[in-house]
MILO-383230 format. One record per residue: residue number from 1; x, y, z of N, C-alpha, C, O in turn. Coordinates in steps of 0.1 Angstrom, whole numbers, plus 2048, in hexadecimal, padded with zeros to 3 digits. Layout:
{NUM,{X,Y,Z},{X,Y,Z},{X,Y,Z},{X,Y,Z}}
...
# end
This chain:
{1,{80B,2CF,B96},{816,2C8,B9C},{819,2BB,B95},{80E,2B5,B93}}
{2,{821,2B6,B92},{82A,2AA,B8B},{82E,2A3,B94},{82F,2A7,B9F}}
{3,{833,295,B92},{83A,28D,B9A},{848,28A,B98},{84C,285,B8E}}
{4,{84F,28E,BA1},{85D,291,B9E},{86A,28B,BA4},{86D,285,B9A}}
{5,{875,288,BAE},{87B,27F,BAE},{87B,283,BBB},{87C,278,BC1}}
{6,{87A,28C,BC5},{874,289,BD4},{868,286,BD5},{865,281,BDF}}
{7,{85E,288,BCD},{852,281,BD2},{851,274,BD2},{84A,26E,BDA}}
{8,{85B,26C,BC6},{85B,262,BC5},{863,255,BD2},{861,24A,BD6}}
{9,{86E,261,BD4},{878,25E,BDF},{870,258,BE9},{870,24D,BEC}}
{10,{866,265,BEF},{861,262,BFC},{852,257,BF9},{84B,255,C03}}
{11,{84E,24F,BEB},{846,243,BEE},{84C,238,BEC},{846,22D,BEC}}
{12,{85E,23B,BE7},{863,22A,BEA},{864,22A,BF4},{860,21F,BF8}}
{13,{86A,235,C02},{86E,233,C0B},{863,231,C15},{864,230,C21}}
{14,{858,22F,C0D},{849,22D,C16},{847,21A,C15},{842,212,C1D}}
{15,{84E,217,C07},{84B,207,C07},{858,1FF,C09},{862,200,C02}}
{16,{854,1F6,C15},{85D,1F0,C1A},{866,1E6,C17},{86D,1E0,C1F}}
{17,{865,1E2,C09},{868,1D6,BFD},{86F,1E1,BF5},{874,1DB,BEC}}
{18,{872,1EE,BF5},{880,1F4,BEF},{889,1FB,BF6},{889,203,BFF}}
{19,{893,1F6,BEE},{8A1,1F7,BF3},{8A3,1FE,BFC},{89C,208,BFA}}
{20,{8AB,1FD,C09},{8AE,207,C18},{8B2,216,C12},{8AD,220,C17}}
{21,{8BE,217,C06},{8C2,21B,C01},{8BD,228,BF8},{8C4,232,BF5}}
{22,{8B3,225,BF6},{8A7,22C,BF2},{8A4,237,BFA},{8A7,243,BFA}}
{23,{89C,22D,C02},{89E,237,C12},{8A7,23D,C15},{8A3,248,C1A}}
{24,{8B2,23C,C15},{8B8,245,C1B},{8BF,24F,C10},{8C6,258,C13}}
{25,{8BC,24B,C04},{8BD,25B,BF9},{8B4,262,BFE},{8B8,26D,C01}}
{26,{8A6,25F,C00},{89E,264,C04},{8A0,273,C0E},{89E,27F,C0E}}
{27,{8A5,268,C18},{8A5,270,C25},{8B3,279,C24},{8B5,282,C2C}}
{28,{8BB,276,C1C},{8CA,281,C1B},{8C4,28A,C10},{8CA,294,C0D}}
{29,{8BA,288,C0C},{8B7,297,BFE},{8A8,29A,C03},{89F,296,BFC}}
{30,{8A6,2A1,C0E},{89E,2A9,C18},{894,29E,C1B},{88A,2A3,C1E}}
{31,{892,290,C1C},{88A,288,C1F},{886,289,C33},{87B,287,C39}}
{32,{896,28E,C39},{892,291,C44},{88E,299,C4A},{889,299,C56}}
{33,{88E,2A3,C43},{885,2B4,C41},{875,2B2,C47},{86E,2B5,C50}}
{34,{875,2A8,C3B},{866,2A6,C36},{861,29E,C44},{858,2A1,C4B}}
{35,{86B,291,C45},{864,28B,C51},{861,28E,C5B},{858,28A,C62}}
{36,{86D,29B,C60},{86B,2A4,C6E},{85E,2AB,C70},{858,2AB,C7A}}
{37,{85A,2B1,C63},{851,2B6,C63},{846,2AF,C61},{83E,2B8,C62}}
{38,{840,2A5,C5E},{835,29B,C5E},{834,294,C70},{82B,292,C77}}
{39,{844,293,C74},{841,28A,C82},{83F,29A,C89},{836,299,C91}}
{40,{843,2A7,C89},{83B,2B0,C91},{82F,2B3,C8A},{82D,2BF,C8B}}
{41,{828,2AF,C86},{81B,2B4,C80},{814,2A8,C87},{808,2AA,C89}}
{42,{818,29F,C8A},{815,292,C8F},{813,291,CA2},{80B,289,CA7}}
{43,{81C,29B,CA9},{819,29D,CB0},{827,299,CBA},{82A,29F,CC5}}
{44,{830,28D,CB5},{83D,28B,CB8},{848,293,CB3},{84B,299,CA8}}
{45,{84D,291,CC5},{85C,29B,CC7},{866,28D,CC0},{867,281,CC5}}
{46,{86D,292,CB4},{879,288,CB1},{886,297,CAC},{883,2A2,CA7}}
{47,{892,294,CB0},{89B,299,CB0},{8A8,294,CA3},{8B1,29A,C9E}}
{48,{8A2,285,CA0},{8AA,27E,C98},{8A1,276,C91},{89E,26B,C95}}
{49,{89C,27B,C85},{891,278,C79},{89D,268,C78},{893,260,C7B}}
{50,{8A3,262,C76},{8AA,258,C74},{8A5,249,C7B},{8A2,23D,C78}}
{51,{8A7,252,C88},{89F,245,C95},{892,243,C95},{88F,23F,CA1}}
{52,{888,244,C8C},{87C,244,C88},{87C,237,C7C},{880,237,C70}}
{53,{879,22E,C82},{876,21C,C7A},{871,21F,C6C},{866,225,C6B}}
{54,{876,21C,C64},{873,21F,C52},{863,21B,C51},{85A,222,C4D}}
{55,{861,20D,C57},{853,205,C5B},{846,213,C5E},{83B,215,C58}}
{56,{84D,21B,C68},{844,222,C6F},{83E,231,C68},{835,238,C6C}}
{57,{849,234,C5A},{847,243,C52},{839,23F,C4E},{833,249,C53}}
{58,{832,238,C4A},{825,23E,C43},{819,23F,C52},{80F,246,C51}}
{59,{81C,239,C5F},{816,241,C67},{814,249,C67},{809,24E,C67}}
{60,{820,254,C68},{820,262,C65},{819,26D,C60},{814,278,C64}}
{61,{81D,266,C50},{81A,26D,C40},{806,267,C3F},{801,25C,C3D}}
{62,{7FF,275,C43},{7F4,272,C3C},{7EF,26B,C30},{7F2,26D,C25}}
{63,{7E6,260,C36},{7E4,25D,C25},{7DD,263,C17},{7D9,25C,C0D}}
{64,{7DB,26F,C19},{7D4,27B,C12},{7DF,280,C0C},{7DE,284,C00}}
{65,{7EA,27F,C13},{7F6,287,C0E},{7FE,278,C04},{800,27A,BF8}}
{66,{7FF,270,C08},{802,260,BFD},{7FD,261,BF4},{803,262,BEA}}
{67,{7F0,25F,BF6},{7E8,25F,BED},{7EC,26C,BE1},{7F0,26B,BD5}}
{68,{7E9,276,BE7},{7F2,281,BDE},{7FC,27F,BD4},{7FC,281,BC8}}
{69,{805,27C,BDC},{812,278,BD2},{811,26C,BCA},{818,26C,BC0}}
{70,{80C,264,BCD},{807,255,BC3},{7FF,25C,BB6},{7FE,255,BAC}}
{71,{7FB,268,BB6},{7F1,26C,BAC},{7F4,275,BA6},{7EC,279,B9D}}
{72,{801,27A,BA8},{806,287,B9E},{806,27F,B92},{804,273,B91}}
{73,{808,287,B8A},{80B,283,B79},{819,285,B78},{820,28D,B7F}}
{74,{81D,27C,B6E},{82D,27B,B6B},{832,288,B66},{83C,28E,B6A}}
{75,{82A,28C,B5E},{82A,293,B52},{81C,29E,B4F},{811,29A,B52}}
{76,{81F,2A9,B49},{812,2AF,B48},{810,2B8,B37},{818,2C2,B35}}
{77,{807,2B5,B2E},{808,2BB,B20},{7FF,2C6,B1B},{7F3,2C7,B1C}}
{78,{803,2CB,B19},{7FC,2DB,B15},{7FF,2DD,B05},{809,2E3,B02}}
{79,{7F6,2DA,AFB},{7F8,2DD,AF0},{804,2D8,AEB},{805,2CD,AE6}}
{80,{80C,2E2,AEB},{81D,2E1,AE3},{826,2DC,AEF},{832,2D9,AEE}}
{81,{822,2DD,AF8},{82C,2D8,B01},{829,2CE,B0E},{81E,2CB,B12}}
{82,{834,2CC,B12},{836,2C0,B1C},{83E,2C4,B29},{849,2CB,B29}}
{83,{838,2C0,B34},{841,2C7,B3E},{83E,2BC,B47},{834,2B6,B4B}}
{84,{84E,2BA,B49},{850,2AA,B55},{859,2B6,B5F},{85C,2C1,B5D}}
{85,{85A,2AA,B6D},{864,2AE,B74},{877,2B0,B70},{87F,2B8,B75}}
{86,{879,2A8,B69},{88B,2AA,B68},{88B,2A6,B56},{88A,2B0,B50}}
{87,{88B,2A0,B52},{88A,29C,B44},{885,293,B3C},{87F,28A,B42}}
{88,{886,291,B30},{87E,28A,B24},{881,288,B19},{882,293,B14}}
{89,{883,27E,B0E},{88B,274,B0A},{884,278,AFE},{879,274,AFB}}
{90,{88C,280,AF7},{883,285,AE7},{882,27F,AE0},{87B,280,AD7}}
{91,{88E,26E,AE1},{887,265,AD6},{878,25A,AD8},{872,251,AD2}}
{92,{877,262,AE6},{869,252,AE7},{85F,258,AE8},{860,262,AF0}}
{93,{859,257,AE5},{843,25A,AE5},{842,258,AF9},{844,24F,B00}}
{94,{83C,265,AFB},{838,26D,B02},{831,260,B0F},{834,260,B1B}}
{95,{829,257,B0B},{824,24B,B11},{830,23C,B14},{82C,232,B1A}}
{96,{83B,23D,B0F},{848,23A,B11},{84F,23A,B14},{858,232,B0F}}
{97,{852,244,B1F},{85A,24E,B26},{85C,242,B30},{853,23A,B32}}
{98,{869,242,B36},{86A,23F,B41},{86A,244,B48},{871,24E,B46}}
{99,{861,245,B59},{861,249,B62},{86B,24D,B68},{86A,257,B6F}}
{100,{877,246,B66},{885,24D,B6E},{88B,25A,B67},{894,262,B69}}
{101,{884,259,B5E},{88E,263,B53},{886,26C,B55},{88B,277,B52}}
{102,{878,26C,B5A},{86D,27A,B5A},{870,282,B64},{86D,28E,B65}}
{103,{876,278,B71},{877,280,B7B},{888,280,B82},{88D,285,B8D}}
{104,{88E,27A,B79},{89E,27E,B7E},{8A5,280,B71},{8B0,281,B75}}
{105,{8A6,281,B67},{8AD,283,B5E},{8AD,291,B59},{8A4,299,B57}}
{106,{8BE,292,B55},{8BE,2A2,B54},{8C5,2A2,B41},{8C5,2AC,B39}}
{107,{8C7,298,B40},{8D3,297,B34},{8C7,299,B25},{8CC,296,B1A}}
{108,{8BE,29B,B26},{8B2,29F,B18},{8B3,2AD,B1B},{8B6,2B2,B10}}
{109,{8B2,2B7,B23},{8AE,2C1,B29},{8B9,2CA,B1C},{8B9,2D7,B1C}}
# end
């Protein structure tokens, strides 16, 4: 498994020093899926993943499961090849990559 632009989605929307905005790409591209399902795994009845305090999501989200996603690899190499989540920039060396382009860029592909 790789790290890719919802995993990344759901640990800005875990730190409270980035943009609201964030968050709420987050939560409009299945971010609220995910939270419904963490606050019932949790043991809370919520009907409106929204009315849930941004402050209060990593109560939720195991830290086994954070921890998880903090530790995917960008990128993964197998001999002759390279396999990211969305794309990769054939003029830069492989340790040069920008992270946004590993996991949202489609225009190298």
């Amino acid at each position: 498994m790789l790290r890719g632009n919802h995993e990344q989605m759901l640990l800005d929307a875990l730190k409270p020093s980035v943009d609201s905005n964030k968050y709420l790409l987050w939560m409009r591209t299945g971010g609220e899926f995910t939270l419904l399902g963490y606050l019932k795994r949790a043991g809370e009845n919520c009907d409106n993943p929204y009315s849930i305090m941004r402050a209060r999501l990593s109560s939720f989200i195991p830290k086994n499961h954070i921890e998880f996603l903090e530790n995917l690899d960008w990128y993964y190499e197998n001999g002759n090849d390279i396999f990211v989540h969305a794309g990769c920039d054939p003029m830069q060396s492989l340790l040069k990559q920008d992270k946004q382009v590993l996991i949202w860029d489609r225009s190298f592909i």
